[in-house]
C-alpha positions in Angstrom: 105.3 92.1 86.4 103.8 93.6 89.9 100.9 94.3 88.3 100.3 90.8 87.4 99.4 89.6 91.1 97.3 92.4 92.1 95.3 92.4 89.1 94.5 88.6 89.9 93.4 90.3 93.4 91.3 92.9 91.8 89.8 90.6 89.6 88.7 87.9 92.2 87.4 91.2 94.1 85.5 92.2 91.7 84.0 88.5 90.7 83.0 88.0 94.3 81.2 91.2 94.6 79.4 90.6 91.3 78.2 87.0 92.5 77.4 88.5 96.2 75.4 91.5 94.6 73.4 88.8 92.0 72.4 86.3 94.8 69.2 88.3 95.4 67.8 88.2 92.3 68.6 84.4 91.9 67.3 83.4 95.6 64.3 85.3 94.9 63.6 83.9 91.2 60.5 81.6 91.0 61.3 78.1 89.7 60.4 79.2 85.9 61.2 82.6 85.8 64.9 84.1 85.1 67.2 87.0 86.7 65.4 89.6 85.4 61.9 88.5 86.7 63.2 87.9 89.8 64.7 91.7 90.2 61.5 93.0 89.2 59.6 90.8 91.8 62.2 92.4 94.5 61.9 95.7 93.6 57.7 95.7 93.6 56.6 93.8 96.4 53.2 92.9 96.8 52.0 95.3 99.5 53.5 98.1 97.1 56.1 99.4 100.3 59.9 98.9 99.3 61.8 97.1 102.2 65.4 98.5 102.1 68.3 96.4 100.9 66.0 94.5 98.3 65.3 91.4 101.0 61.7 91.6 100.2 61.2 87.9 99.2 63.5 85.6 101.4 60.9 84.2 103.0 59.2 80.9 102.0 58.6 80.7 98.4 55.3 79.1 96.6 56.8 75.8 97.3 56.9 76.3 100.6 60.4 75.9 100.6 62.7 79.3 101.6 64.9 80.5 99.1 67.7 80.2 100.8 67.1 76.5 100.2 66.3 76.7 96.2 68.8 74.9 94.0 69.7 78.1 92.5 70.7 79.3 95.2 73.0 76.3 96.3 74.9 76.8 93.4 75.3 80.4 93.9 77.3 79.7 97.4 79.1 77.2 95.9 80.3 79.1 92.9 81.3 82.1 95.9 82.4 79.6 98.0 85.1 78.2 95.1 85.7 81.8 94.0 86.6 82.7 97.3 89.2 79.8 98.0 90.5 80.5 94.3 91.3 83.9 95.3 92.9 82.6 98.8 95.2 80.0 96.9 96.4 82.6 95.0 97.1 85.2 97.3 98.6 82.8 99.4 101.0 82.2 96.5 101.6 85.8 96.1 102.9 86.2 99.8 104.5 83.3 99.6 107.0 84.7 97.0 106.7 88.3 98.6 110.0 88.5 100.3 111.9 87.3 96.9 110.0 90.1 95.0 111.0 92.6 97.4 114.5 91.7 97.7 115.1 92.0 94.1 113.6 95.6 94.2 115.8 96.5 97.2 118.5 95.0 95.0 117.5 97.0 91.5 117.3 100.1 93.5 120.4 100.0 95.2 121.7 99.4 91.7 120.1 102.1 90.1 121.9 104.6 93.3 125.1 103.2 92.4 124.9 103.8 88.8 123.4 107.0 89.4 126.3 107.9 92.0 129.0 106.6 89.3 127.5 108.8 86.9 128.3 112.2 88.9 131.6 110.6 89.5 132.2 110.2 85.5 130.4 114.1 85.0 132.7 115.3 87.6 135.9 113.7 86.3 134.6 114.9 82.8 134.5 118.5 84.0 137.8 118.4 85.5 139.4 116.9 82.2 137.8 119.5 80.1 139.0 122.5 81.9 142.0 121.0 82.2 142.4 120.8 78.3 141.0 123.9 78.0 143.9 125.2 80.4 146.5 123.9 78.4 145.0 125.4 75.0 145.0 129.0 76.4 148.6 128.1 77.6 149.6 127.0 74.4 147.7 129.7 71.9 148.6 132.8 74.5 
């Protein structure tokens, strides 16, 4: 049941990160070409020299225009940007019932000590009984 909530974490985590690692390769894609061109064209630049971090093309495209403006683009931030308050609203959610959650494990645990402490109680009592009987058989046989 714990597990619930911060799997919903992890997985909002991880679908962020995805979309953050992918919006190279769709700011950089040219107007007919997919994903995979669009890696290929960041990894090989023209002038055959690697730039590090793969920002080779974020400069103005063939159209003039940058990429940062292409449509593709757009609708990359906006898918991050609704992923992203997603993920708040439902951590916000999962503080919100926080302090419930942990009193009923304070709760179940201080059950679990009492039961555990009863038990000893009923072994020790047990112990006592036994040797008591076992007492009163040697008195009886001897």
């Amino acid at each position: 049941m714990a597990s619930r909530p911060l799997a919903g974490a992890i997985v909002c985590a991880i679908a962020v990160t995805i979309m953050a690692a992918h919006r190279d390769s769709y700011a950089a894609q040219p107007s007919a070409g997919g994903p995979a061109t669009a890696t290929a064209n960041a990894q090989t630049p023209q002038n055959g020299m690697h730039q590090p971090g793969g920002m080779d093309h974020m400069g103005p495209g063939p159209s003039g225009r940058s990429a940062v403006d292409s449509p593709g683009m757009q609708r990359m931030s906006e898918a991050v940007t609704e992923m992203a308050r997603t993920c708040q609203t439902m951590m916000q959610k999962e503080m919100a019932n926080r302090p419930v959650k942990l009193a009923a494990l304070y709760s179940g645990g201080v059950l679990l000590i009492v039961a555990l402490a009863l038990l000893v109680v009923l072994e020790v009592q047990w112990i006592r009984l036994l040797s008591v009987r076992i007492r009163n058989e040697r008195i009886r046989s001897g």
